[in-house]
N, C-alpha and C positions, 0 to 999 in steps of 0.2 A: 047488054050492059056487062062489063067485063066483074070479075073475080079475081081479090087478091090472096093470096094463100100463106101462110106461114109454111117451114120448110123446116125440120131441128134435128137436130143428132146427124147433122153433116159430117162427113169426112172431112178433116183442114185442109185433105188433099182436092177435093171439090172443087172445079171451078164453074163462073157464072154461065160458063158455055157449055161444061157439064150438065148442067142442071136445066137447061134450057132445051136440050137432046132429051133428056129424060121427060120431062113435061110436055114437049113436043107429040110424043107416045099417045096423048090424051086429047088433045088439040091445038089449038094458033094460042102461041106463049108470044103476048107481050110486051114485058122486060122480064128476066130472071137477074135476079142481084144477091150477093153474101154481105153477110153486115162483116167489116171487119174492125179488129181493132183500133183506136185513132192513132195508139202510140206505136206499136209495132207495124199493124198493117199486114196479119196475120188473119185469117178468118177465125170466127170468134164461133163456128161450129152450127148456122144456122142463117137463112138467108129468106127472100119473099119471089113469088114468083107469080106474075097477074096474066090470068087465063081469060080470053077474048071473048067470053060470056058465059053466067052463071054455069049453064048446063056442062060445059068443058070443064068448068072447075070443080063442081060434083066430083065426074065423072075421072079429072084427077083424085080426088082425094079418095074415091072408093079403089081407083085401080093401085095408088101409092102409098097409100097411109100402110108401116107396118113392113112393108117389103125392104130389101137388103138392098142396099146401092153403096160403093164403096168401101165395103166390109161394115155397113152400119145398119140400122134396122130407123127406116126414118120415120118423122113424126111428119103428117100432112093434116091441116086443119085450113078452116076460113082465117085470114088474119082478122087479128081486133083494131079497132081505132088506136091510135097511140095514145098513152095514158098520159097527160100531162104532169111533168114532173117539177112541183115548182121547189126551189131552195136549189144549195148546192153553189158552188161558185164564188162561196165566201163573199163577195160583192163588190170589192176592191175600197170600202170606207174605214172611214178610220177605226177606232174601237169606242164602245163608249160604255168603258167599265170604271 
């Protein structure tokens, strides 16, 4: 069963192929992806990266967590579910004040 990982304190300079060569280091990465922004399209400094079963993705997070990758000291953890975010988006109805 694979492992998905959180990835934070990215370099902007970082790309997804970068990160995919680094993780590689630990075992079979895969996908590695940067979250970026929707409006610029700039990385937002943080990205997920799913290691081909548990024991690899351990074995990332003890060999990566903390160590320097593009001038930055990264954070490597197990990713969390996505927290569902509900509001937001104004709704597009009319008002009813």
């Amino acid at each position: 069963m694979s492992m998905k990982l959180y990835v934070g304190n990215l370099s902007y300079q970082t790309s997804s192929s970068n990160l995919e060569d680094l993780f590689a280091q630990a075992g079979r990465v895969e996908s590695a992806s940067l979250v970026t922004d929707r409006d610029t399209g700039r990385s937002r400094g943080f990205g997920f990266v799913e290691m081909s079963t548990r024991e690899e993705g351990e074995k990332a997070i003890q060999q990566l967590n903390g160590t320097e990758f593009d001038g930055r000291s990264l954070t490597v953890s197990e990713a969390r579910p996505r927290e569902n975010r509900n509001g937001g988006g104004g709704g597009g109805g009319r008002n009813r004040w």
